[in-house]
C-alpha positions in Angstrom: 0.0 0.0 0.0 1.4 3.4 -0.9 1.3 5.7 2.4 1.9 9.4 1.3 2.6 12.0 4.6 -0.5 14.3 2.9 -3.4 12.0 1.3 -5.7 14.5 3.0 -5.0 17.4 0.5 -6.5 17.8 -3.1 -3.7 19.9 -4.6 0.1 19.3 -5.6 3.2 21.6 -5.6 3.5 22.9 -9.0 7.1 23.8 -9.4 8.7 25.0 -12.5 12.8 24.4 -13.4 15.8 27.1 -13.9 17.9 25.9 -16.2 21.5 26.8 -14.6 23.4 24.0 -16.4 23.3 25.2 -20.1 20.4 23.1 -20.7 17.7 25.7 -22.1 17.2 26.3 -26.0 14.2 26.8 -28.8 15.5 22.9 -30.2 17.5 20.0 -28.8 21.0 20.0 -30.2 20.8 23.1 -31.3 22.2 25.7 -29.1 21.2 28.9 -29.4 23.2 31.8 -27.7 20.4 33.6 -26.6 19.3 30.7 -23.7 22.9 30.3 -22.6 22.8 29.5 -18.6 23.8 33.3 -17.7 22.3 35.1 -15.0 20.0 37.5 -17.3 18.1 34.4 -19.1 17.9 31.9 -15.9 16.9 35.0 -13.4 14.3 35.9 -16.1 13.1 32.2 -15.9 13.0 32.2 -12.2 11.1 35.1 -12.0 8.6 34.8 -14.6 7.5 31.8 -13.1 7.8 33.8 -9.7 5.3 36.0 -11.3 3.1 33.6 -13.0 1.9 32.0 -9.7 4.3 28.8 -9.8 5.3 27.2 -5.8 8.7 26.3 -6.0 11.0 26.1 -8.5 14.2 23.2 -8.8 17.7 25.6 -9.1 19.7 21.9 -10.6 23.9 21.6 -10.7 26.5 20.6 -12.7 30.1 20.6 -12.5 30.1 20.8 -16.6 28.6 23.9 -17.5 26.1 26.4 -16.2 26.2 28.4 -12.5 26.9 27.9 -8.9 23.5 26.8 -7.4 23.6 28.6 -3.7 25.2 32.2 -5.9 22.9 31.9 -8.0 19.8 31.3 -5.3 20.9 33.5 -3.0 21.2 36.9 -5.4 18.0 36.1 -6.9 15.9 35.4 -3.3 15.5 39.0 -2.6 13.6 39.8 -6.2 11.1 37.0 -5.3 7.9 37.8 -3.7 6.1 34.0 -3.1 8.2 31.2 -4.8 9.9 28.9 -3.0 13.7 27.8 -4.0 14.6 24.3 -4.4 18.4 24.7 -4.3 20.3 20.8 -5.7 23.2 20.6 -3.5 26.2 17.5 -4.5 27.1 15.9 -1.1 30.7 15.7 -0.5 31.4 18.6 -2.6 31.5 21.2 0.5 32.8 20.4 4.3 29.3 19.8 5.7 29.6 22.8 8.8 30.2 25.0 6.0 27.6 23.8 3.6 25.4 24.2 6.3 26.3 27.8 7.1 25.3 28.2 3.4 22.1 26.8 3.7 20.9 28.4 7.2 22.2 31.9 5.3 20.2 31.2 2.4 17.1 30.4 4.4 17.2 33.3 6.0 17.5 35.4 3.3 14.2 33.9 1.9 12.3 33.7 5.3 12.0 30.1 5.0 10.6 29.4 1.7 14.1 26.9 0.9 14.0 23.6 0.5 16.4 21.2 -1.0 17.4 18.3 -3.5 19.8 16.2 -2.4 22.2 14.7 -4.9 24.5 11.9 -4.3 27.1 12.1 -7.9 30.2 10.9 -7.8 32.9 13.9 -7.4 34.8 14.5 -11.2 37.6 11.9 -10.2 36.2 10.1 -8.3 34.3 6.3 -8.6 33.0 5.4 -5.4 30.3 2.7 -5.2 26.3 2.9 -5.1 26.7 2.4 -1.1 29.7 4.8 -0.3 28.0 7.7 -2.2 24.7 7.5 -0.3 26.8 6.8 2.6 28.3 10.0 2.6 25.2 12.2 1.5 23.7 10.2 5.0 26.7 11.4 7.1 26.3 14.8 5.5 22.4 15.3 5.9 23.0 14.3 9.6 25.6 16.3 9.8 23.7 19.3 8.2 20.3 18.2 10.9 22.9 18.4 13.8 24.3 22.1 12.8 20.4 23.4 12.3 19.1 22.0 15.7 21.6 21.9 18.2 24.8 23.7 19.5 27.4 21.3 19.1 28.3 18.5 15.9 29.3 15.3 17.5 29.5 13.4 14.5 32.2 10.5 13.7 31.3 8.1 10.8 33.1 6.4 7.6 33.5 10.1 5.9 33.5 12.8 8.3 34.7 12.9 12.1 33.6 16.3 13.1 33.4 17.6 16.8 32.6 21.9 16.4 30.6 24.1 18.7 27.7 25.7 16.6 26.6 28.4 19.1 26.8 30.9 16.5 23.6 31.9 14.6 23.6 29.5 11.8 20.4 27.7 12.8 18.2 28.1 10.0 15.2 30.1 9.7 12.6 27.0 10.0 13.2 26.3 13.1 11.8 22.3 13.0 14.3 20.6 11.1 15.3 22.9 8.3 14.3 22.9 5.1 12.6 19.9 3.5 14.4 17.0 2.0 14.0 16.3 -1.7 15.6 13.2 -2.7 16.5 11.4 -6.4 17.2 7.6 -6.4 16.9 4.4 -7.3 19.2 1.9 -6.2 18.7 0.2 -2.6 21.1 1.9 -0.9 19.3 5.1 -2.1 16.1 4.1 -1.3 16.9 3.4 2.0 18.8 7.0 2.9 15.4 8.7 1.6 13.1 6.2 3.6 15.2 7.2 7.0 16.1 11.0 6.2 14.0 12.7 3.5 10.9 14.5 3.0 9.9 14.1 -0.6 10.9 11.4 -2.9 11.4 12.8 -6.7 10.9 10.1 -9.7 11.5 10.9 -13.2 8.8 10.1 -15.3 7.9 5.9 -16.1 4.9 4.3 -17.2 2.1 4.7 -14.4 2.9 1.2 -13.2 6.6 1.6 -13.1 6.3 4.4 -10.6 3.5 2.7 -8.4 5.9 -0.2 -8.0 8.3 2.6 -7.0 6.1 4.5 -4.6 4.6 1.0 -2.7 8.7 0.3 -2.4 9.6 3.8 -0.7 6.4 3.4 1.4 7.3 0.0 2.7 11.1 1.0 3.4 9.7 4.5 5.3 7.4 2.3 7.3 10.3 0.7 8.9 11.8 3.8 10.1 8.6 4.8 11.6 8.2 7.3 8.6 6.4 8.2 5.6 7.5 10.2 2.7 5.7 12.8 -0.2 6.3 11.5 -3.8 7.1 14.3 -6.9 7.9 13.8 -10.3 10.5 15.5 -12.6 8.8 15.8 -16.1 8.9 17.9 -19.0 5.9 19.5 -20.6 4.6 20.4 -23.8 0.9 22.0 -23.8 -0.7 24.0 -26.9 -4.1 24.6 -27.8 -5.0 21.6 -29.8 -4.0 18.6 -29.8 -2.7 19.1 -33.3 -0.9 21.9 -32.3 0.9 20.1 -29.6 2.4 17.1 -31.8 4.2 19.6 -34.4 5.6 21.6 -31.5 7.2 18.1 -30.5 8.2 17.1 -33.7 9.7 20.6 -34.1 11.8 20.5 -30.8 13.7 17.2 -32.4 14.3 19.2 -35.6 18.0 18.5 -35.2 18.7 15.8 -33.3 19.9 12.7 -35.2 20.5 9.8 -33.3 24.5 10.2 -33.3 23.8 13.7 -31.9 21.6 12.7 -29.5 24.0 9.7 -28.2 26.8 12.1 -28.2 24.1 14.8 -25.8 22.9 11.9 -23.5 26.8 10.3 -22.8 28.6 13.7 -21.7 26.7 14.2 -18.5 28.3 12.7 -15.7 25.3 10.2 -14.4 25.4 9.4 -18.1 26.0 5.5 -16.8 23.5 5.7 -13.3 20.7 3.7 -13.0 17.7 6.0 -13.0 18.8 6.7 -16.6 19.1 4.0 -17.5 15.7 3.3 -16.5 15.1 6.0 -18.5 16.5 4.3 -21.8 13.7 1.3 -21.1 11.3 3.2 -21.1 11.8 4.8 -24.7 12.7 1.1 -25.6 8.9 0.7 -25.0 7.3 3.0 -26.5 5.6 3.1 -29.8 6.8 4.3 -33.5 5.5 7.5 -32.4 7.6 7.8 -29.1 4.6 7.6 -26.6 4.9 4.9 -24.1 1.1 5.3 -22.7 -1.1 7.8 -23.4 0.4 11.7 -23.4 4.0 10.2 -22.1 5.9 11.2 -24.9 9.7 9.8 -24.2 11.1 11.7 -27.9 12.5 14.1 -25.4 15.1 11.3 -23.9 16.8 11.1 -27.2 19.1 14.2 -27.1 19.2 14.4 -23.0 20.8 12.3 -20.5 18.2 12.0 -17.1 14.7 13.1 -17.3 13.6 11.6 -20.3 10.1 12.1 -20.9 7.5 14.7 -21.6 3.7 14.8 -20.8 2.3 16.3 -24.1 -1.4 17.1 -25.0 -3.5 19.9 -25.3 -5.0 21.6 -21.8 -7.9 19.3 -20.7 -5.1 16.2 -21.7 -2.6 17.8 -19.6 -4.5 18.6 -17.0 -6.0 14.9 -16.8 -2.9 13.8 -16.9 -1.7 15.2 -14.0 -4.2 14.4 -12.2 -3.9 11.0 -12.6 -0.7 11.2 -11.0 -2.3 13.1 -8.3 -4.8 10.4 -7.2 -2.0 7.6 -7.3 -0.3 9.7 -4.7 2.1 12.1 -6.2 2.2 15.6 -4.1 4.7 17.6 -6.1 5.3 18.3 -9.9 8.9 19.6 -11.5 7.7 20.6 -14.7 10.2 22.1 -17.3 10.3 23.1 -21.4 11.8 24.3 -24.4 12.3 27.3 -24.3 12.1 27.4 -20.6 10.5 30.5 -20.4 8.2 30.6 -23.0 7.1 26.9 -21.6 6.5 28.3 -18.4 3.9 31.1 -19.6 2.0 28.3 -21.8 1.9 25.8 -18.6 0.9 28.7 -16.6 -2.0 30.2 -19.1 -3.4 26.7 -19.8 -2.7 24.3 -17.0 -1.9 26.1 -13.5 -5.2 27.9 -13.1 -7.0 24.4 -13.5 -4.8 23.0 -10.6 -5.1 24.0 -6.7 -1.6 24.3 -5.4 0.4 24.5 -2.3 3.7 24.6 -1.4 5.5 21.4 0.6 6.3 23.4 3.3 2.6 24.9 3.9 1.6 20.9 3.2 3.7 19.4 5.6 2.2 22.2 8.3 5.4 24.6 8.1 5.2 28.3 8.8 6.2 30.4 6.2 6.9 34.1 5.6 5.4 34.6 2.0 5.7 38.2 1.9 7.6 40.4 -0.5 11.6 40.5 -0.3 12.7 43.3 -1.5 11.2 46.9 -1.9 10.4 46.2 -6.1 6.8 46.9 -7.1 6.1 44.0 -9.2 5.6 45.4 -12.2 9.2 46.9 -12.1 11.2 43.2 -11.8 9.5 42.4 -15.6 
């Protein structure tokens, strides 16, 4: 049985995605100067969907190409006014006192409305195993829980042997916990470090049953730590008017990409080889002629990218439908992106968002926060 920590609510998290590592462009494989990962096109993302009523939005990172995640976050918190940040930190990348101190700062700065993705890579260099990765990302989240809650780090495990007073203000600004937990995984060493420490459990998009299997194995692992988890799901979108409409703006996306080219996109990233992508690969290996793997899942999009791999594509009503399927199986919290990122986020926001109720995690999971205006901007003189 899949046990979610909010079945009582009706709405979902409707998140939108800032594409910081060089991933935004009008075609795949075709890259266009104009959506380079700078700060004046991924701020302009971040705040259009600020503006456009969207919850939270995922700031991702890459040690390739693009910007520093908690930089980037933290100079663009104060033109916000109700969007949450979910900033991806790479555990094992910073000393975990210090990437705490970064995170508390950060809260701060946005009166709570932070939360987190997790991400357990290996460091360029480095090959550890499945196990010693989400070993370390366990020693650093409890290292991280141990700075935010109390005034001293006793902490000794297989990575880190830390004993620091932490009587200094870097508590963070949610004073239960910090911010939430989102977590991306699939192996069992993974799905056990999200079952015992995290808050929201993010799945890239699958056929319907592929990611019930997933959720009933989360729920059953969480239940042994006495805990239960949120699901989301990581998925592109493409909505137009017609249904017509929305097929040729697919088929135009891929105008470029040949299968070398694509290849040649998916194998530079460095989870290239991980085994959510390649979960990713099956499903495309199901679908049809057509690239559709069950109805609206189109998985075209996997061919020139390496991870999230599939795109729900229809016109409004479709879309909408969609979504709410994945609602009623359980699913609490949507990270929707397109191409161009921007432009996707208006269509998404004119067609879809008004159809959907929203919430934020926090606010779902009974958190406090401060959604008022940071900064002294009217509105109207951010855009």
């Amino acid at each position: 049985m899949i046990q979610i920590r909010s079945p009582h609510l009706e709405g979902a998290e409707v998140a939108w995605f800032a594409p910081l590592c060089n991933g935004d462009d009008e075609f795949l494989g075709h890259h266009d100067s104009r959506y380079k990962s700078d700060w004046s096109n991924t701020s302009n993302v971040l705040l259009t969907a600020d503006r456009m009523g969207y919850r939270n939005i995922l700031c991702p990172s890459s040690y390739q190409v693009g910007q520093d995640t908690l930089t980037f976050a933290s100079a663009v918190a104060p033109l916000t006014s109700n969007i949450n940040i979910l900033a991806a930190i790479r555990c094992g990348e910073v000393h975990p006192p210090m990437l705490g101190r970064a995170i508390a700062t950060l809260d701060h700065i946005l009166k709570g409305r932070l939360t987190i993705n997790i991400i357990s890579s290996n460091l360029p260099g480095t090959d550890l195993s499945s196990a010693e990765r989400y070993q370390r990302s366990r020693e650093v989240i409890e290292i991280l829980k141990q700075g935010w809650t109390q005034d001293h780090i006793d902490f000794k495990g297989e990575f880190y042997n830390i004993q620091l007073d932490n009587t200094a203000p870097v508590k963070t600004y949610q004073q239960n916990g910090g911010p939430l937990l989102y977590f991306g995984g699939y192996s069992p060493p993974a799905v056990d470090l999200c079952a015992e420490h995290c808050d929201v459990y993010l799945m890239w998009p699958e056929t319907e049953g592929r990611l019930q299997e997933l959720m009933k194995n989360m729920s059953e692992k969480a239940a042994r730590y006495g805990r239960k988890v949120d699901f989301g799901l990581r998925v592109h979108v493409i909505v137009r008017e017609t249904e017509e409409e929305v097929r040729a703006a697919a088929d135009r996306l891929m105008t470029y990409v040949e299968d070398e080219k694509g290849k040649e996109i998916r194998e530079r990233a460095l989870d290239a080889k991980s085994y959510g992508v390649s979960r990713q690969s099956e499903i495309r290996a199901m679908s049809k002629d057509d690239g559709f793997v069950e109805p609206h899942l189109w998985t075209g999009i996997g061919r020139a990218r390496s991870g999230c791999g599939a795109a729900i594509v229809g016109n409004p009503d479709q879309v909408v439908q969609k979504i709410k399927r994945y609602m009623d199986m359980g699913i609490r919290a949507f990270i929707f992106s397109g191409y161009p990122h921007a432009d996707e986020c208006k269509l998404f926001a004119k067609y879809v968002l008004p159809q959907i109720k929203t919430f934020s995690m926090p606010e779902m999971q009974g958190r406090k926060l401060a959604h008022e205006p940071l900064s002294p901007l009217a509105a109207g003189e951010r855009f």
